[in-house]
C-alpha positions as CSV (number, residue, x, y, z in Angstrom):
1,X,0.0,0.0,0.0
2,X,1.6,2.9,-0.7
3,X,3.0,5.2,2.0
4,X,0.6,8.0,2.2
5,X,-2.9,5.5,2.3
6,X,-0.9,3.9,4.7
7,X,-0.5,6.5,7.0
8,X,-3.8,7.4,6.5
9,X,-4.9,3.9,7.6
10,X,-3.0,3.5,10.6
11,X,-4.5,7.0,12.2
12,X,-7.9,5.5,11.5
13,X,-6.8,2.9,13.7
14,X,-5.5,4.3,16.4
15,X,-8.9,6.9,16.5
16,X,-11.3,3.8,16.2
17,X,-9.9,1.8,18.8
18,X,-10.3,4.5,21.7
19,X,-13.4,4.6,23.5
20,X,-15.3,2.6,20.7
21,X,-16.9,-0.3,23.3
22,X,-15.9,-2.7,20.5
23,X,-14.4,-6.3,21.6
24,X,-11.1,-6.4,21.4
25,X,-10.7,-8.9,18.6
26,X,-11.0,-8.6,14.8
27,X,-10.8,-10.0,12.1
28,X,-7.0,-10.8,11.0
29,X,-7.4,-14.3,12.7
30,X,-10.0,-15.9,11.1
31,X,-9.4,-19.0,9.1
32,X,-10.3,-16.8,5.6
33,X,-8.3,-13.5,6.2
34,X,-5.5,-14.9,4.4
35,X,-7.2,-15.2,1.3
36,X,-8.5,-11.6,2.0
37,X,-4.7,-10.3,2.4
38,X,-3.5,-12.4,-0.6
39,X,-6.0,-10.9,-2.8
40,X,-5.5,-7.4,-2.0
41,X,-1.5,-7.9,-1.6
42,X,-1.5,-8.9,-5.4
43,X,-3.2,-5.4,-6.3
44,X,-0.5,-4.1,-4.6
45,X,-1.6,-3.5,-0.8
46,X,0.8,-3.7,2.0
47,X,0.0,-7.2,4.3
48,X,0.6,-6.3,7.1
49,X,-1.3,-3.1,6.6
50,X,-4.4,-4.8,5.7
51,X,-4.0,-7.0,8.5
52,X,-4.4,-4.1,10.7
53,X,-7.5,-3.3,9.4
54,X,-9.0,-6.6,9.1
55,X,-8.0,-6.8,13.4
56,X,-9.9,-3.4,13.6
57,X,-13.3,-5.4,12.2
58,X,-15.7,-6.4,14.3
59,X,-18.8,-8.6,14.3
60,X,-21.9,-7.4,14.3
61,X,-25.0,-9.7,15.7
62,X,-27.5,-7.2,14.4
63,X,-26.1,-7.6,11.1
64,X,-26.7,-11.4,11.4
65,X,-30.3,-10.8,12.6
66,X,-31.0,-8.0,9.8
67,X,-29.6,-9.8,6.8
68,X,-32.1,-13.2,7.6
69,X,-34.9,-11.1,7.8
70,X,-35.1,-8.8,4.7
71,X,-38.4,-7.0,4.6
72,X,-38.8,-8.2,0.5
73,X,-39.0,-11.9,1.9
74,X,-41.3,-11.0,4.8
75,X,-43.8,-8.7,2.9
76,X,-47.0,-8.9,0.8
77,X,-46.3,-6.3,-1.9
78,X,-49.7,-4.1,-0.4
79,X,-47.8,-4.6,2.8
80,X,-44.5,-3.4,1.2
81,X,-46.1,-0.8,-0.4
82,X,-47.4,1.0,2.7
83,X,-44.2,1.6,4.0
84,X,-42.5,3.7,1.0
85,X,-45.5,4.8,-1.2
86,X,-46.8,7.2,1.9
87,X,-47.4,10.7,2.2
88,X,-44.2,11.8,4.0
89,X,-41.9,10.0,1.3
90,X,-43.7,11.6,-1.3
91,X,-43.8,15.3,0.1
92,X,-39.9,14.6,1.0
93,X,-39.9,13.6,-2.7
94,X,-41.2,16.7,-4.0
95,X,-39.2,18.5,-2.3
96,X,-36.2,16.9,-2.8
97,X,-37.0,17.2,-6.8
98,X,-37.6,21.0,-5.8
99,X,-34.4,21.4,-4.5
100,X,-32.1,19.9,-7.1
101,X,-34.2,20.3,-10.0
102,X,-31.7,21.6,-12.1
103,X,-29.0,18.9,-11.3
104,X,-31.7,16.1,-11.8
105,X,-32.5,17.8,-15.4
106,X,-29.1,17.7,-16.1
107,X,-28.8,13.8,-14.9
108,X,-32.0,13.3,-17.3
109,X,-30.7,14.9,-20.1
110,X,-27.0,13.4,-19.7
111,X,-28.0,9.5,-18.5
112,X,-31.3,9.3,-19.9
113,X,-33.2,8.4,-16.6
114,X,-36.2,10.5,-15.8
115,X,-35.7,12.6,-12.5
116,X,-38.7,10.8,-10.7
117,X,-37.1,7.7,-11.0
118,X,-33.7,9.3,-9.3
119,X,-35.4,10.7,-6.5
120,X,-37.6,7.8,-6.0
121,X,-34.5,6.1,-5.9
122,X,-32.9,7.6,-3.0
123,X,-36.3,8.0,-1.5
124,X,-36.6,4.4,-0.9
125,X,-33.2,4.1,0.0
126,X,-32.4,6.7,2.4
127,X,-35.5,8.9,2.9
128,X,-33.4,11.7,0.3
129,X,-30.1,11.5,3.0
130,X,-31.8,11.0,6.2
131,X,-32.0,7.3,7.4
132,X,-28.3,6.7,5.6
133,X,-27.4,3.5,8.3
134,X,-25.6,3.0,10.8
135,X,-23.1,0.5,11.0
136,X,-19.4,1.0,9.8
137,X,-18.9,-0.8,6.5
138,X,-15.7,-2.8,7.6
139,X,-17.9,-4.1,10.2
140,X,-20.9,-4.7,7.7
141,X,-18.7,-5.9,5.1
142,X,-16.4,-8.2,7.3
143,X,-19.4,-9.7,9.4
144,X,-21.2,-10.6,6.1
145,X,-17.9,-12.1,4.6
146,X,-16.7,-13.8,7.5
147,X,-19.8,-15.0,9.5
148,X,-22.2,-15.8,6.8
149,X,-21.4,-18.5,4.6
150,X,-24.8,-18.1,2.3
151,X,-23.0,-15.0,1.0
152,X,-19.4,-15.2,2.5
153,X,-18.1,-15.4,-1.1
154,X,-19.9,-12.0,-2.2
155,X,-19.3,-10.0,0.9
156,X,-15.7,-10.8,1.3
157,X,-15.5,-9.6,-2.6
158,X,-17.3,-6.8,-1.6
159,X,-14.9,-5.7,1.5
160,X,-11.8,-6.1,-1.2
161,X,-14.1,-3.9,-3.0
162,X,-14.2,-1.5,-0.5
163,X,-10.5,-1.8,-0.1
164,X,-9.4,-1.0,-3.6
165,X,-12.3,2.1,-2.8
166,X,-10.5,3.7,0.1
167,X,-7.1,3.6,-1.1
168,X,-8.4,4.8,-4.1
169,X,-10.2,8.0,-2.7
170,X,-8.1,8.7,0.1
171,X,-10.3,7.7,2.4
172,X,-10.4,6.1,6.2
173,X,-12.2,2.6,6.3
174,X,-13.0,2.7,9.9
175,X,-14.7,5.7,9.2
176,X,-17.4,5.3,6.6
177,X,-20.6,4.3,7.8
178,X,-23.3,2.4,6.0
179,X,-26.2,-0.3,6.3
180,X,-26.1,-3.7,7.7
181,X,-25.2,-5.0,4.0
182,X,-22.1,-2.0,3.7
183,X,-24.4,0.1,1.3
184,X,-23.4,3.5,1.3
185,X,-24.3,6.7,0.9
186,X,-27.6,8.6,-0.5
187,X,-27.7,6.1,-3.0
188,X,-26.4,3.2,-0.7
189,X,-23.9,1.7,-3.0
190,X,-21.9,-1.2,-2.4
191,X,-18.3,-0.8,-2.9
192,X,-18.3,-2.1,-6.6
193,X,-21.3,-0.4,-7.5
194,X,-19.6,3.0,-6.0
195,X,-15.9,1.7,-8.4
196,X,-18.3,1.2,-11.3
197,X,-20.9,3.9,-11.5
198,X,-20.1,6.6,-8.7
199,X,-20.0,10.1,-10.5
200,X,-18.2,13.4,-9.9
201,X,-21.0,15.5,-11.5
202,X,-19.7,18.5,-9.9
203,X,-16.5,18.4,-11.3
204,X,-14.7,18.7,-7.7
205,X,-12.5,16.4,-8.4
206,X,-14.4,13.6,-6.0
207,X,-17.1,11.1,-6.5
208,X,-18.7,11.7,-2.5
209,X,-22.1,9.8,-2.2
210,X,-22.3,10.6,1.1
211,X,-22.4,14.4,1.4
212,X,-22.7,15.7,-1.8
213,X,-26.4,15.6,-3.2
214,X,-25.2,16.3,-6.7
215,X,-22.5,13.7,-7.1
216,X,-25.2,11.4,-5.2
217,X,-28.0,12.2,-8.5
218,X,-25.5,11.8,-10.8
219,X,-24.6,8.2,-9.5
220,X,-27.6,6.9,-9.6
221,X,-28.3,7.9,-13.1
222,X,-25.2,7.0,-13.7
223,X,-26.3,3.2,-12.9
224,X,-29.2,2.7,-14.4
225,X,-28.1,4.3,-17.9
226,X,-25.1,1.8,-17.2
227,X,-27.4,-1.2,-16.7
228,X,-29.1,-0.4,-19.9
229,X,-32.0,1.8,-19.2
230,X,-33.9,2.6,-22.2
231,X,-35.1,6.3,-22.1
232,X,-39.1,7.1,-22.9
233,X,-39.9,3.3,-22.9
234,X,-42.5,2.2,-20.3
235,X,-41.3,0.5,-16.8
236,X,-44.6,-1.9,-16.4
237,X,-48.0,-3.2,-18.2
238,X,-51.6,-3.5,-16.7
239,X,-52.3,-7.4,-17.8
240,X,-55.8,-8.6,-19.0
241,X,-56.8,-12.7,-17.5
242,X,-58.2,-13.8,-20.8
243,X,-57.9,-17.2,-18.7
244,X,-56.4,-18.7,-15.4
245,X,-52.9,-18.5,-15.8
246,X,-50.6,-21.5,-15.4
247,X,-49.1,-21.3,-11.8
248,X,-45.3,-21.5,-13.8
249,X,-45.8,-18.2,-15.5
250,X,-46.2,-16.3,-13.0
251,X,-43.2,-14.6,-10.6
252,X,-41.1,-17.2,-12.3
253,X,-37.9,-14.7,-12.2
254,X,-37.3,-10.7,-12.9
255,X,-35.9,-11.5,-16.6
256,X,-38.2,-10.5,-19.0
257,X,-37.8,-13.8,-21.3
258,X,-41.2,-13.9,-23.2
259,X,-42.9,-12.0,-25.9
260,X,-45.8,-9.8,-25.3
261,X,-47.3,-11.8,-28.5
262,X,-46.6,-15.4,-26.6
263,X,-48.5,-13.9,-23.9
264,X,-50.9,-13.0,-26.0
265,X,-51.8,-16.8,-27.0
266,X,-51.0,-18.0,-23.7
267,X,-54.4,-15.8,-23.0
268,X,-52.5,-12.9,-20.9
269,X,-52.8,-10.2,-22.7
270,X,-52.3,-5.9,-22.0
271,X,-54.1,-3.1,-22.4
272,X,-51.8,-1.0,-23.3
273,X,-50.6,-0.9,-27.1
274,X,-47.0,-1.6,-26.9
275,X,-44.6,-3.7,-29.3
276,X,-45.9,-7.2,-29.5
277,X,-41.9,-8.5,-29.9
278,X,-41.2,-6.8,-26.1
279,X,-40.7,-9.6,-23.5
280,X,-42.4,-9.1,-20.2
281,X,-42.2,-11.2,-16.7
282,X,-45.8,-11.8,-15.1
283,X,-46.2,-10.8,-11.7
284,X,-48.5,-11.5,-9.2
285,X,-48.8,-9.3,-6.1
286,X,-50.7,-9.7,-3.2
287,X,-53.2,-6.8,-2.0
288,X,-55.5,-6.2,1.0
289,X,-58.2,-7.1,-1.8
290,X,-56.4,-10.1,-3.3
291,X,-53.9,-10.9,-6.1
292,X,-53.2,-7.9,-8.7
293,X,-51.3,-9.2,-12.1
294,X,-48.8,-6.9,-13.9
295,X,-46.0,-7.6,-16.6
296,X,-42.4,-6.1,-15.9
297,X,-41.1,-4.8,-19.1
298,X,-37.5,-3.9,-19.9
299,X,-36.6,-0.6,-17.8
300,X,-38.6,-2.8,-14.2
301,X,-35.9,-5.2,-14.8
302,X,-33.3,-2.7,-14.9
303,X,-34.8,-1.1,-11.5
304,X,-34.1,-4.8,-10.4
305,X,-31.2,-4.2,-11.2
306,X,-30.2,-2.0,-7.8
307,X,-32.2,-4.7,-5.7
308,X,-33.3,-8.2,-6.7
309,X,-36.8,-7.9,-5.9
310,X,-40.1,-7.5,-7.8
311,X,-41.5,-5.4,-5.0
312,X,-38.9,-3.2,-4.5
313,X,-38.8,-2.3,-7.9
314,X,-42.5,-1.5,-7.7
315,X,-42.5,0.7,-5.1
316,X,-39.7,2.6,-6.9
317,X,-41.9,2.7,-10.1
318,X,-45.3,3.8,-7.9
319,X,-43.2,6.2,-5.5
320,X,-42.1,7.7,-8.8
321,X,-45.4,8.3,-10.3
322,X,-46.8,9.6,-7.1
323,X,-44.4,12.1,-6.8
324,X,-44.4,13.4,-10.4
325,X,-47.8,13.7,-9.9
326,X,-48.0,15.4,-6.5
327,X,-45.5,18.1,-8.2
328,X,-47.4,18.6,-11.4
329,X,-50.1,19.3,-9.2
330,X,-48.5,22.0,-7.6
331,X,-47.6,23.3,-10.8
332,X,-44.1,22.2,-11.6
């Protein structure tokens, strides 16, 4: 690692470890930190170095507790649905868009991604900047990779992520906070979603997500133009039961893999008039009043894109439309 990070590193250290209440042992022990140094040695890091900061790690039962319990798994969408399509998220919406409105027309006209999907982006995620988490991300990030084995893999790729991030913006590890999974920032990006897609669209010469609103739009546009977001096209369909459908079809992944025309014959059909030839997935969400069908087109499978869920990318889609609508109604 070169000399200046290094430096860097060690201070973090020694300010961390003082009057912190964390146990006294880390990370640099356990049976998998040598792959961990290895890794990050052959990109050129200093071992011992990263040692240090795998000892400063700590585990986190709440993490444990938080990560088998993910609200997506536990939900009903109209139960999902309450909790970010509300009136507080959408007037925090609206003004959010009110704010930054020429900074989100500027994302739009430069990514492609209309502004209500931005904002309803880091509305979901962070409340626009004010529920932003709370655990440090080399906790997070060493916790998951260490102490869960159903994701160990991921999450320890993640923290060499996150790594290769701090030494790469000059920045502490054992200071940057996240959530339970090491998302970060108004966005909450992982570590190689910040590497890939984080923006400076300031032009300050730094890509912060964490206090810099504008850098934080630009990111997120930056993403989904990245995962292929395809501007002016529709996000989802209404569907039409022309008969019951086959139990198979339905929530049977976030791909759109079949035709709007095979639909069509297999008797689900839309109202809408779009391209026969684009592909759709067949959802089935659960109301208070029973089960609602829709088809995810292209751009909802990009929303999946930021989280692997059906409902969270509806919410974004309906948190979007209510607050476009709330602001056109106040004249914007």
């Amino acid at each position: 690692m070169r000399k200046k990070i290094g430096t860097l590193l060690l201070a973090g250290l020694m300010l961390a470890g003082a009057g912190t209440g964390y146990a006294a042992d880390g990370y640099d022990t356990h049976p998998l930190a040598d792959d961990v140094v290895t890794r990050l040695a052959e990109q050129g890091f200093d071992a011992d170095e990263v040692r240090k900061v795998l000892a400063e790690a700590q585990r986190q039962e709440s993490i444990l507790e938080a990560i088998s319990r993910p609200a997506e798994r536990r939900l009903t969408w109209g139960e999902y649905r309450k909790i970010f399509v509300e009136p507080n998220r959408i007037s925090q919406g609206v003004s959010f868009w009110n704010e930054h409105e020429d900074t989100l027309k500027r994302a739009e006209e430069t990514y492609g991604v209309p502004a209500e999907i931005i904002v309803a982006i880091i509305g979901v995620e962070t409340r626009y900047g004010r529920i932003m988490g709370r655990y440090r991300v080399l906790d997070a990030l060493a916790t998951l990779g260490f102490d869960y084995p159903k994701r160990a893999d991921f999450f320890r790729g993640q923290l060499i992520e996150f790594m290769q991030m701090v030494r790469e913006e000059n920045l502490d590890p054992t200071e940057l906070v996240g959530s339970y999974a090491g998302a970060m920032g108004y966005g909450q990006f992982i570590p190689s979603s910040f590497r890939n897609y984080a923006v400076d669209f300031d032009a300050d010469g730094k890509r912060n997500i964490w206090s810099n609103k504008v850098d934080a739009i630009g990111s997120v546009a930056n993403y989904f133009n990245k995962h292929g977001w395809k501007a002016g096209e529709p996000v989802r369909s209404n569907v039409v039961m022309n008969e019951p459908a086959d139990p198979q079809w339905v929530n049977a992944g976030l791909k759109p893999e079949v035709s709007l025309a095979e639909w069509e014959a297999r008797g689900v059909s839309t109202r809408r008039n779009l391209d026969p030839e684009q592909k759709a997935t067949l959802m089935e969400l659960t109301m208070d009043d029973g089960e609602h069908y829709w088809f995810g087109l292209h751009n909802f499978y990009v929303i999946t894109r930021y989280n692997h869920s059906h409902l969270y990318a509806m919410a974004v889609y309906e948190l979007s439309q209510a607050i476009r609508e709330a602001r056109e109604s106040q004249g914007r």
